[in-house]
N, C-alpha and C positions, 0 to 999 in steps of 0.2 A: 504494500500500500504506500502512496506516495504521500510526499505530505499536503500538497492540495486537495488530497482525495481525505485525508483525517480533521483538515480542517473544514472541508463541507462537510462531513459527518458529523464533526462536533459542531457545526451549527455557526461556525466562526464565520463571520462578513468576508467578502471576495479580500478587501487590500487590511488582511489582518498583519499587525507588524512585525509578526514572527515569518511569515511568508518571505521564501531568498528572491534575489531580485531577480528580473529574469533575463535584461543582458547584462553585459559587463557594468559595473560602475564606477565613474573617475574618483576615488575618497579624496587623492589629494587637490583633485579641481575644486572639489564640495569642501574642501577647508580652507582652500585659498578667496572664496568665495566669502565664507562666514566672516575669518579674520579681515577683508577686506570690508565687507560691509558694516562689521563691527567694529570697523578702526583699530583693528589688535593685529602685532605681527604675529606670527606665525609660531615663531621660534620662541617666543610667551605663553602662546599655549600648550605649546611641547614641552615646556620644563615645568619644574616642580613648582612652581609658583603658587601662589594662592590669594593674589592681587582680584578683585573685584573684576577688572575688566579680561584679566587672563581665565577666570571660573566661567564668567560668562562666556567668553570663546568658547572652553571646555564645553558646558553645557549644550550649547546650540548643535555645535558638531556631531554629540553625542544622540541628540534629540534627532537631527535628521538623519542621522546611518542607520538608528534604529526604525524611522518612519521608512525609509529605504526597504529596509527588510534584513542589514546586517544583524548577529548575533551580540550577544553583548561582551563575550570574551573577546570574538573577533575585532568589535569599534576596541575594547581594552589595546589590543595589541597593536593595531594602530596608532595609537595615541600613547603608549606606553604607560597603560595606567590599569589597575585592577578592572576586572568585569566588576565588584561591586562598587566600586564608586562611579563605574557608566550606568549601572542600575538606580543608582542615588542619582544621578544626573537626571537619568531619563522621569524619575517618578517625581524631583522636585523642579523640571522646568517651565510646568505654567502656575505657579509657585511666585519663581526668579521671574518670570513674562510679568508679575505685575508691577515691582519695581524696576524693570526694563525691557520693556513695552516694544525696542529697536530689537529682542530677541525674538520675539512672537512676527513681524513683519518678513524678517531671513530664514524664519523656519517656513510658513507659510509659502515662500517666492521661492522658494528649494525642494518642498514637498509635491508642489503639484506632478501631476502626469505630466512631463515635456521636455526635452531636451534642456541640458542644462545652460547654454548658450542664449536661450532665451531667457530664463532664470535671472542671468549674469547682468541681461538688459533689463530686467526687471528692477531690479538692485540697485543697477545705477542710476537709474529715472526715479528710485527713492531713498536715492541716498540725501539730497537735503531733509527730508522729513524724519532719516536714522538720527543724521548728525543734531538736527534739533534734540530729538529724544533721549540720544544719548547725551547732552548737556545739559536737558533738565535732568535726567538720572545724577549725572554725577554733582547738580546742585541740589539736588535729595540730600543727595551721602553727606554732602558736605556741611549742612542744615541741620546732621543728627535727624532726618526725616526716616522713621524704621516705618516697615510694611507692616505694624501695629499701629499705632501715630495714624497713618494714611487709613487704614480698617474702622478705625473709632473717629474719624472726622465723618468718614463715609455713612457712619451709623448716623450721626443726630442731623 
């Protein structure tokens, strides 16, 4: 039994995220893309860091290989990082989306069905509205504005 055939059996939707992709995928295009769009080099998110805009590269990368259809050891190995902290990535990035809102825009413009060239020009036609977001983001951080703060203004 295949595994498209266990996940129509178990009842699972056509684009479930466990599903392998079905052609080849560029991972380093799809990170040079995120880091691009997120204003992070590269080589930041590669290392051990643990800088705010380097976790958020991390995350987003992490979020769309698994909307792809990679494994979670596989995105680890890629990124030289545990499967359980891609696991942590992938379960707290609409979480991270609400304090940085510019991560939610690059996963979306990366996940659709389409060649990633088109993606690419997607990203760049919104990249003023990232860079704005990502400026209010980081005068959040800088304001001590926590995604608690932001939840209890949102209540009254």
């Amino acid at each position: 039994m295949t595994r498209a055939e266990a996940e129509r059996l178990a009842g699972l939707p056509a684009h479930s995220p466990i599903r392998r992709p079905e052609g080849p995928l560029d991972i380093r295009k799809i990170m040079l893309l995120v880091c691009e769009a997120l204003g992070v080099k590269l080589s930041l998110v590669m290392s051990p860091c643990r800088k705010g805009e380097a976790i958020s590269g991390r995350r987003t990368i992490c979020a769309v290989l698994r909307a792809k259809g990679l494994s979670y050891p596989d995105i680890g190995r890629r990124l030289g990082i545990d499967h359980t902290t891609v696991m942590h990535h992938c379960l707290t990035f609409d979480a991270a989306c609400a304090m940085r809102p510019q991560m939610r825009i690059v996963f979306d413009a990366l996940t659709l069905a389409r060649p990633l060239d088109q993606a690419a020009e997607e990203l760049r036609g919104k990249a003023e509205r990232i860079a704005n977001l990502r400026a209010t983001s980081e005068a959040r951080r800088r304001c001590g504005i926590t995604r608690a703060k932001m939840e209890k203004r949102a209540c009254h």
